[in-house]
N, C-alpha and C positions, 0 to 999 in steps of 0.2 A: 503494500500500500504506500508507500514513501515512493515509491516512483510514481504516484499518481500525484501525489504532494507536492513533487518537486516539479513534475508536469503542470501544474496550475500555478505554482510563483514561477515559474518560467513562462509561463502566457501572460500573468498580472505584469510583471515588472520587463520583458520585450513591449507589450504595448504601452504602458504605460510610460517608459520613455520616449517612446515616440510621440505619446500624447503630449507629453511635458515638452519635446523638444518642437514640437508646431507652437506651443502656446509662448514659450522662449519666443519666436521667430516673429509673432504678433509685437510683442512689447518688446523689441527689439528693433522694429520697421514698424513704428505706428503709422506712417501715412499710406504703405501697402495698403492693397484690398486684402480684407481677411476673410474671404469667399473662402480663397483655396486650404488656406489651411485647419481653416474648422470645417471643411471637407473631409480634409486629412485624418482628422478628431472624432469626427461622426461616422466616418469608416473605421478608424480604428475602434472604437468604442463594437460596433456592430461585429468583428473582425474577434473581439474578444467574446461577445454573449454567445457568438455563434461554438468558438472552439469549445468554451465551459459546456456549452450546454453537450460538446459531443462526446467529455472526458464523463460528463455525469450519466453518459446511456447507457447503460446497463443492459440493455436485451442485443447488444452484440453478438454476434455467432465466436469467432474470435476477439476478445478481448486485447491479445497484445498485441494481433496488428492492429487492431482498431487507432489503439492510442499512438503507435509508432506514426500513423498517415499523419492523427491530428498532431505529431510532433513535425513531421514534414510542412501540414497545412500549416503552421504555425513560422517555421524557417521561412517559405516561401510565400507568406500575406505578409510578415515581416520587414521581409527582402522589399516590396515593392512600394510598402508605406515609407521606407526608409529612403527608397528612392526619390520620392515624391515629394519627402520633404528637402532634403538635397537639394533637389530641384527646384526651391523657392526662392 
């Protein structure tokens, strides 16, 4: 069960800095539009309920790949929030 543990603060604290680092970027460039990056915020936000909710299902056939994908899903919606913020 500790690898599930650690599966979920590694989902909380990947998005989470990226949530922190779009909000950074706001009050950082106050005269930017802040369209894009509470974009950024609101996908990440979605990005998270979604992973939680697929660490908490339970009626999986396999279990450990189950969680292995949503550690991939998790690298890879990471990867591209991280882009994006980059990119602002």
């Amino acid at each position: 069960m500790a690898s599930i543990r650690d599966l979920k603060q590694d989902i909380n604290f990947v998005l989470g800095d990226i949530i922190e680092a779009a909000l950074i970027h706001q009050a950082v460039n106050p005269k930017e539009d802040d369209k894009k990056s509470e974009a950024i915020v609101d996908d990440a936000i979605a990005v998270f309920d979604d992973l939680i909710a697929k660490v908490n299902d339970r009626k999986v056939d396999n279990r450990k790949a189950h969680l292995k994908q949503v550690r991939q899903d998790l690298e890879t919606k990471g990867r591209e929030l991280v882009e994006r913020v980059n990119a602002l």
